[in-house]
N, C-alpha and C positions, 0 to 999 in steps of 0.2 A: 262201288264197294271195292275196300283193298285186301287182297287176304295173301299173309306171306308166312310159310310154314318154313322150318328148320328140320330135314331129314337126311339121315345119310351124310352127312357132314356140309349139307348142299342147302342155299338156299333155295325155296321157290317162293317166286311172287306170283300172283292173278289181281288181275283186276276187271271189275264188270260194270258196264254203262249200260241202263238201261232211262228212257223215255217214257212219258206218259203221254205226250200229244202226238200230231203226228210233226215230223220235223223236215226243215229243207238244208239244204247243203248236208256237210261230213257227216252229219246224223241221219238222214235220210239213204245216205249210200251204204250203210250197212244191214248187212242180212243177219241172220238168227246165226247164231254156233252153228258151226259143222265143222267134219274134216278137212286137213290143211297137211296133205301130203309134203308140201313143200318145206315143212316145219320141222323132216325127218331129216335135212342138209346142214341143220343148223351145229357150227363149229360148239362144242363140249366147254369150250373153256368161253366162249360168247357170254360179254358182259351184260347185253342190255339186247330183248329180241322184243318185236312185235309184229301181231298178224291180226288180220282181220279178212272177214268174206262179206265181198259187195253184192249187194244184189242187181243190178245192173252198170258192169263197165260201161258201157256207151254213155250213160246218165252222169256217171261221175267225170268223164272224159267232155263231156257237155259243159256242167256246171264249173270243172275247173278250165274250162276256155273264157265261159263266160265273165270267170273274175277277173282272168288277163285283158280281156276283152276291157277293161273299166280303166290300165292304163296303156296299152296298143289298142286302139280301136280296128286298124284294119289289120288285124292279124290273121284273121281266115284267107283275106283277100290275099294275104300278102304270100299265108302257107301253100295258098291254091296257084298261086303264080310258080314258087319253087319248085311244086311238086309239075307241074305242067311243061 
């Protein structure tokens, strides 16, 4: 859903996704609405902003290795050697 009001001489856009099954990849890493302290930084005159709250970093930090993973195959190996 898009919903975009005119107030204050300002526009504001929202928009909300929601699911009816259960889902994997970028729809899966997100959590329900909450607070987004970090969304208090955001420059006034910022054209275009978005946020979101994952419910597990690790998971999403996972799944997106695992797509790089499908054109670097040994990429863990390869990050585990630089890091070592």
């Amino acid at each position: 859903m898009l919903d975009q009001k005119n107030a204050d001489g300002k526009t504001h856009t929202q928009a909300t996704v929601s699911f009816n099954e259960a889902q994997r990849g970028i729809p899966s890493w997100l959590a329900a609405p909450g607070p987004m302290g970090s969304l208090e930084y955001i420059f006034a005159d910022a054209n275009v902003v978005a946020g979101f709250v994952v419910k597990d970093p690790v998971k999403l930090v996972d799944d997106l290795l695992g797509v790089i993973e499908t054109v670097s195959p040994d990429l863990r190996k390869k990050s585990g050697q630089a890091a070592g």
